[in-house]
C-alpha positions as CSV (number, residue, x, y, z in Angstrom):
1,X,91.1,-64.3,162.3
2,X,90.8,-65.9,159.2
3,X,90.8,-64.8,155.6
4,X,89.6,-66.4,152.2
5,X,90.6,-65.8,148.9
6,X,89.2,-67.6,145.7
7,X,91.8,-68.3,142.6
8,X,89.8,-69.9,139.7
9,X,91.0,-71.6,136.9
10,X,89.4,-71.6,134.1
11,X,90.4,-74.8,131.9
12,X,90.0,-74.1,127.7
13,X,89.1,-76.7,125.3
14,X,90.4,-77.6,122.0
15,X,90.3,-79.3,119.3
16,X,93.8,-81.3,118.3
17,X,94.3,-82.7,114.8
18,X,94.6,-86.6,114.6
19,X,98.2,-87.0,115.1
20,X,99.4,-84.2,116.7
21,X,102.1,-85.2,119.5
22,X,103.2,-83.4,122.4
23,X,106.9,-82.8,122.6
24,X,107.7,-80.7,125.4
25,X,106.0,-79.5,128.6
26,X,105.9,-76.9,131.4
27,X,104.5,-75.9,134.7
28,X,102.3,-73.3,135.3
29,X,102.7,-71.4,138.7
30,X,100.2,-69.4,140.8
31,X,101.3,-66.9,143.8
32,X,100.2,-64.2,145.7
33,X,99.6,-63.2,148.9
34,X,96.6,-62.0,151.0
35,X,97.1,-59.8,153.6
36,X,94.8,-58.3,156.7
37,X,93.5,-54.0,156.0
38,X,95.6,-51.7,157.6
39,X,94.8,-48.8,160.3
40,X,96.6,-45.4,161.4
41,X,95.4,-43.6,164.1
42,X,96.7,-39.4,163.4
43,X,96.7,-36.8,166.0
44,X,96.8,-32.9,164.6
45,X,100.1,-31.7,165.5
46,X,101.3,-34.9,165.9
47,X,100.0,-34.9,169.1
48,X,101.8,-32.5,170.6
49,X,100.1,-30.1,172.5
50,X,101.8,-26.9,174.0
51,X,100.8,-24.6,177.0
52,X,102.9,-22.3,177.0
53,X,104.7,-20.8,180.4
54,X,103.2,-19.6,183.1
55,X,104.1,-17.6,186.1
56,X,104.1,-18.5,190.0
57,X,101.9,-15.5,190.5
58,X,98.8,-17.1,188.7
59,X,99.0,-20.6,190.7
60,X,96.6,-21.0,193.0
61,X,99.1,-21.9,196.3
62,X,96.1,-24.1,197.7
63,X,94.4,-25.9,195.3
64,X,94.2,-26.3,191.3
65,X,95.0,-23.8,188.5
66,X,93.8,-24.8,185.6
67,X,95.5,-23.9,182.5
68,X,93.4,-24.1,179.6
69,X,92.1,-26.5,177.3
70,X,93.1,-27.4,173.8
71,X,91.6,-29.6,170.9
72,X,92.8,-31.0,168.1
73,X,91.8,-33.5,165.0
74,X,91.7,-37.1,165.5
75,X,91.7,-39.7,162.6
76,X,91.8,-43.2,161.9
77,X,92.0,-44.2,158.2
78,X,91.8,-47.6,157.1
79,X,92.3,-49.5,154.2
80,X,88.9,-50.7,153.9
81,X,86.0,-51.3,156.4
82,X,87.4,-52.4,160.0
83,X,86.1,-53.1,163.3
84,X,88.6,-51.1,165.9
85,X,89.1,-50.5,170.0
86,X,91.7,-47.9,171.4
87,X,93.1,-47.0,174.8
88,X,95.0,-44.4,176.5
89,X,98.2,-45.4,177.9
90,X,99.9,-43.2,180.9
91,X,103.3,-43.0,181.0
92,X,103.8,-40.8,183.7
93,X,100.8,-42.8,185.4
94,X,103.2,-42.3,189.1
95,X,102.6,-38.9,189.2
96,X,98.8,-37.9,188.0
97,X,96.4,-35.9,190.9
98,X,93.5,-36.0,191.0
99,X,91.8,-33.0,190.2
100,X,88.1,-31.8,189.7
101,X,88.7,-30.9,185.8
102,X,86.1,-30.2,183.8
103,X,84.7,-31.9,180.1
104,X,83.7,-29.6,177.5
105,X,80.0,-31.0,178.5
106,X,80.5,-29.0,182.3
107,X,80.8,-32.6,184.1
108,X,83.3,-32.1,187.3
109,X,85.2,-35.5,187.6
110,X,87.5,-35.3,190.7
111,X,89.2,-38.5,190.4
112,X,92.5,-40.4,189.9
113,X,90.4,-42.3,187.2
114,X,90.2,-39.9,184.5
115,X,94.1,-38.0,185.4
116,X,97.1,-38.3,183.1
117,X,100.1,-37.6,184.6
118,X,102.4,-34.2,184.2
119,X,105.3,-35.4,185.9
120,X,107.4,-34.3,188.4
121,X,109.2,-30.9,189.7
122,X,112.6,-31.1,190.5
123,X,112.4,-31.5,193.9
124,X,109.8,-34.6,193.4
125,X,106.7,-33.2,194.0
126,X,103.5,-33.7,191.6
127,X,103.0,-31.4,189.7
128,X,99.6,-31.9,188.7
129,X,97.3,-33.9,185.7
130,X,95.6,-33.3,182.2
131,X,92.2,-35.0,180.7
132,X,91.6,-36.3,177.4
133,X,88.1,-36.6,176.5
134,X,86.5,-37.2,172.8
135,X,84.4,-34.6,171.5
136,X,81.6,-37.4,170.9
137,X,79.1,-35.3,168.4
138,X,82.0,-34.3,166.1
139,X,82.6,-38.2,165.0
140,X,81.9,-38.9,161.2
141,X,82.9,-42.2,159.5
142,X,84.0,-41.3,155.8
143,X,81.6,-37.9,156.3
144,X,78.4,-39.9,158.3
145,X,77.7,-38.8,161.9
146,X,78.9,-41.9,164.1
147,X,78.4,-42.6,167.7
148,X,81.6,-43.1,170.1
149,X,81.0,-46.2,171.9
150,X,83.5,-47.6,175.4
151,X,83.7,-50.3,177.2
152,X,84.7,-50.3,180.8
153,X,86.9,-53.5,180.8
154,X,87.2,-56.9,178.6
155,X,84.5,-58.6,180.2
156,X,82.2,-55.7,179.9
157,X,79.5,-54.9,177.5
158,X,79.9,-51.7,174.9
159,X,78.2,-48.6,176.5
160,X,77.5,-45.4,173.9
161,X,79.3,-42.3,175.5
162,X,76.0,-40.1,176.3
163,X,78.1,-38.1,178.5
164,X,81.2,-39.7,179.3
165,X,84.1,-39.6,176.5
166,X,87.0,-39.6,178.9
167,X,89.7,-41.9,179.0
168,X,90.3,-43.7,182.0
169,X,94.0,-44.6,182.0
170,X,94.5,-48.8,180.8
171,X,91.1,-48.9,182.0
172,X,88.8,-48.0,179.6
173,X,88.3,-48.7,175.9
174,X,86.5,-47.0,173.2
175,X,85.3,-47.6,169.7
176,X,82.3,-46.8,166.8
177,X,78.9,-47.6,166.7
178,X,75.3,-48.1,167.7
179,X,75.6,-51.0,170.2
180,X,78.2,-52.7,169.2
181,X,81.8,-51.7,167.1
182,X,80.7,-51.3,163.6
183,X,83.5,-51.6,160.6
184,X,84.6,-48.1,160.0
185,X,87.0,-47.0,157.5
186,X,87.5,-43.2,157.5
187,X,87.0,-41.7,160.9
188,X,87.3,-38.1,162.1
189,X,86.6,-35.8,165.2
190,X,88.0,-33.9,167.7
191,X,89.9,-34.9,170.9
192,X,90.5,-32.5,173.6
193,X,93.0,-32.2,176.5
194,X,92.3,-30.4,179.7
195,X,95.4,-29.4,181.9
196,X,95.3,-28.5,185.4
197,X,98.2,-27.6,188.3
198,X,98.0,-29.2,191.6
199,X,100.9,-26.5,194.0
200,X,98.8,-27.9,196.8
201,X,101.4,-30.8,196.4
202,X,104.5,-29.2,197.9
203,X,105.7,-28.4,194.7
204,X,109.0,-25.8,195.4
205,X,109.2,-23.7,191.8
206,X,112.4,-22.3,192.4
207,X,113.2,-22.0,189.0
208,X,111.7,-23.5,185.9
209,X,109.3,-26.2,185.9
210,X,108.8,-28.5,182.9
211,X,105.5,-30.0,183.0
212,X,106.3,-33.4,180.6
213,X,102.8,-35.1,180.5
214,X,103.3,-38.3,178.2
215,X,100.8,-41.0,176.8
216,X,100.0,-43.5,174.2
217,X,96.9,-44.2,172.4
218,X,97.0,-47.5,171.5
219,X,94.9,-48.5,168.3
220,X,93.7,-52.5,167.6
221,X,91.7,-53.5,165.1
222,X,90.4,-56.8,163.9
């Protein structure tokens, strides 16, 4: 990455009188520094999202449960126009399911691809996996509809989300745009997160089971 800045000097003329000396001198000094824009990537509630507690009686003892869904804001100001890519990050990636949960568009995905893990029940047992999908038509960039744009590895060419805004785990990457990432400075939508139960895993809930999904987005931009 490279940056440029221009410092002119602007050298004034005069006019001496014959016989004017100089006596004394001194140096002039220019500093500054330039430094690359900025990003921050905020989550409503801080990202925490809360499902409250559920009783044994409303598991499903041989298959999925699914808990709810909930959505939240998702911004990413920056300090001036800047091309960006973010990821999800599972780290509870040992203990996803995978389980047919559904995006706010009705698609089914039963895979491992699109699970975020919930952890583990005491005895060791999986105790099931959440989605987190973009709400793609809710994306503005400083209030101008924008399209949500991923790209299925490094060596892959940017896709626009037509139906797919799910993250795939350290596999998928998404960004703004038309074809390619545009510079965006002010962006805000909605991000939503599915959550779903898996009992068919052996799961013993013989007292109290703390579902402890956790994950990173992690923001670059360039």
């Amino acid at each position: 990455m490279r940056f440029s800045h221009l410092f002119s000097l602007v050298l004034l003329t005069a006019t001496f009188p014959v016989g004017a000396l100089a006596d004394d001198s001194t140096d002039l000094y220019v500093s500054g520094k330039i430094i690359p824009g900025s990003c921050e990537l905020g989550l409503g509630n801080r990202g925490h999202f809360n499902f409250g507690r559920h009783s044994t009686d409303q598991l499903n003892p041989e298959g999925m449960t699914l808990l709810g869904t909930q959505e939240t804001e998702f911004t990413i100001r920056c300090t001036g126009p800047t091309k960006i890519e973010f990821a999800l990050y599972d780290n509870q990636e040992d203990t996803a399911v995978a389980l047919p949960l559904r995006s706010y568009e009705g698609v089914t995905l039963t895979s491992d691809l699109a699970s975020v893990g919930l952890g583990r029940s005491p005895d060791g047992s999986k105790i099931g996996a959440y989605m987190v999908e973009l709400k793609k038509e809710s994306f503005t960039d400083a209030g101008a509809p924008i399209g949500v744009l991923y790209q299925g590895s490094v060596a892959d060419r940017w896709m626009p989300a037509t139906t797919n805004a799910r993250f795939f785990p350290t596999q998928r990457l998404f960004s703004f745009g038309s074809v390619e990432p545009d510079a965006v400075s002010d962006i805000s939508g909605t991000l939503r997160v599915s959550v779903g139960v898996a009992h068919d895993q052996g799961m013993l809930v013989n007292d109290e089971i703390e579902m402890d999904g956790d994950s990173t987005i992690l923001l670059f931009y360039y």
